[in-house]
C-alpha angles and dihedrals in degrees: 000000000000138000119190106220135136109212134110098228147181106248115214133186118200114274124249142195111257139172125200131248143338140283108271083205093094112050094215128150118236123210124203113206128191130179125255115269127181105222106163130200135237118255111276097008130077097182088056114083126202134216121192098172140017089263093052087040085056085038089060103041084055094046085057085046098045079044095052087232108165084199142017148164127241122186110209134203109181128108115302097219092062090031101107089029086059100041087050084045100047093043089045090053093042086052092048119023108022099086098237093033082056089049111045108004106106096175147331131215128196137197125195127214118173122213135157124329093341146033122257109206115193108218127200119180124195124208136213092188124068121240084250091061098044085049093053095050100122111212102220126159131191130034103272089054094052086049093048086046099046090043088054085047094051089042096059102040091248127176105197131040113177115181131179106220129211110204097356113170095164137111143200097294092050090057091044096055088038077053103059095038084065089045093056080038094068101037094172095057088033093100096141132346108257127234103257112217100189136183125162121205124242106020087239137004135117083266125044130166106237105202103195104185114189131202106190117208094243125044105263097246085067097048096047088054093050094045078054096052094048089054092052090050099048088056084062097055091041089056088077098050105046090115089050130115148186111330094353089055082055094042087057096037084056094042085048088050098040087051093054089077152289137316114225126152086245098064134097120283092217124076088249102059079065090045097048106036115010105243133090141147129228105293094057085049095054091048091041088058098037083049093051094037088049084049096056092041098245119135099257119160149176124257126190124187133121135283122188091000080295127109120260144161141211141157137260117207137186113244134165091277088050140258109348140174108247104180098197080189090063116045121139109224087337106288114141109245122201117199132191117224086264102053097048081047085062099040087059099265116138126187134155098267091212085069090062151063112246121258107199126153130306120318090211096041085051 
């Protein structure tokens, strides 16, 4: 991409909201990964870069940026009469199509002195991320890895969740359904669904850097307390099931959950709304469940569809006959019922199956 132009300009990127750091609640390492860039250096002096062409021109502006340098010096050896065309061009494309140009370069300035027999440009990049932010960004590529990632973010009450992406082809909405898989992942710490902010540098590219910045609906002190609180609650139903095995493991994990109070519409979607006052509705059943289950080490999960053209949630579990659907907010005179895909199909009940483990018929009939 070139622009032939002959100014020396101020290069600026489009500004974006962002907030500062991460939750010091999880310890977690972050690792901050950069492709590799050839970006040689001129003969005798390492702190000298060359450029023999626009590309290893482009090559050398993102090493400074990948480097944090706030100046360098690039001796160029191109044509002059494209020199400052090509050095415009080359500091447009690192703002807004190299991935972390795109993310924390707020502009770059140039200066051009020429000598014998190159050009020697003067380069001074300004940042709108700290040091502290650039350093945090977690390479991760595939699905499974941006789930892990924003479930370690929502466990630990953070903020700010900033991923470099490799072949990423997704947009908003696909974070924010990744995003609430990892919510319904971690049902302890799943005590109300944050606001996503959500902007992904470049616009396109194999690689893009995905910022995910999240506003929770209580301060994180509180939620860590009450995180705290669910934990200690779930020991004590766990107390009462420590001979327990298999289904009959899940069967008393259920009844424990079912005794803690009542579903009503009106209740509380966390686990503890259940804990603390005794009432939820589907959804803090369902968590409760998920969080107990996860506790005792069953596979237990959330499942989220629609009953009666109105959102619900339930649970599917693993037992002896498979995976199978169990709804603790639709028992009829307590008994557990465990239902096949089919069978909730046919009870009104309506999910994206791709969400889902399959339940089929029985393991040990097939």
């Amino acid at each position: 991409m070139k622009y032939i132009r002959r100014t020396l300009a101020v290069l600026t990127a489009a500004a974006v909201l962002v907030l500062t750091g991460c939750s010091a609640m999880l310890e977690r390492s972050f690792t901050s990964v950069t492709p590799h860039n050839s970006a040689p250096t001129a003969e005798g002096d390492p702190s000298v870069l060359r450029a023999d062409s626009y590309q290893e021109l482009v090559n050398a502006l993102i090493y400074l940026v990948n480097a944090g340098a706030q100046e360098g010096t690039i001796r160029l050896y191109l044509d002059p009469e494209e020199l400052e065309g090509d050095l415009e061009a080359a500091c447009l494309e690192v703002v807004q199509e190299d991935p972390l140009g795109a993310y924390a370069v707020e502009h770059i300035k140039y200066s051009v002195s020429s000598l014998v027999p190159y050009d020697e440009a003067r380069v001074s990049l300004t940042y709108r991320r700290t040091p502290e932010q650039i350093a945090s960004i977690v390479q991760t590529t595939g699905v499974t890895a941006i789930r892990t990632e924003l479930a370690a973010a929502l466990s630990a009450f953070d903020s700010e969740c900033v991923l470099r992406i490799s072949y990423f082809d997704g947009d908003e909405d696909f974070i924010r359904d990744l995003a609430a898989q990892a919510y319904y992942s971690v049902p302890v710490c799943a005590l109300g669904m944050p606001h996503l902010d959500i902007q992904i540098y470049p616009d396109s590219g194999l690689q893009r850097i995905v910022e995910i910045l999240l506003t929770y609906p209580l301060d994180s002190a509180e939620l860590s307390r009450r995180a705290r609180q669910v934990k200690l609650w779930l020991e004590e139903l766990t107390a009462p099931l420590a001979d327990r095995q298999g289904d009959a493991l899940l069967s008393g994990a259920a009844r424990a959950i079912l005794a803690a109070g009542t579903c009503t519409p009106e209740g509380g979607s966390t686990a503890y709304a259940l804990m603390e006052d005794g009432l939820a509705d589907s959804e803090g059943f369902a968590l409760a469940l998920a969080a107990l289950g996860e506790r005792l080490e069953l596979s237990c999960q959330v499942a989220r569809g629609i009953l009666g053209d109105q959102p619900h949630f339930w649970n599917v579990v693993r037992t002896s006959d498979g995976w199978r659907h169990l709804d603790l907010s639709a028992l009829a005179e307590g008994t557990l019922l465990f239902y096949t895909d089919q069978e909730l199909s046919q009870l009104g009940y309506l999910w994206d199956a791709d969400s889902l483990p399959p339940c089929g018929p029985s393991e040990r009939e097939g």
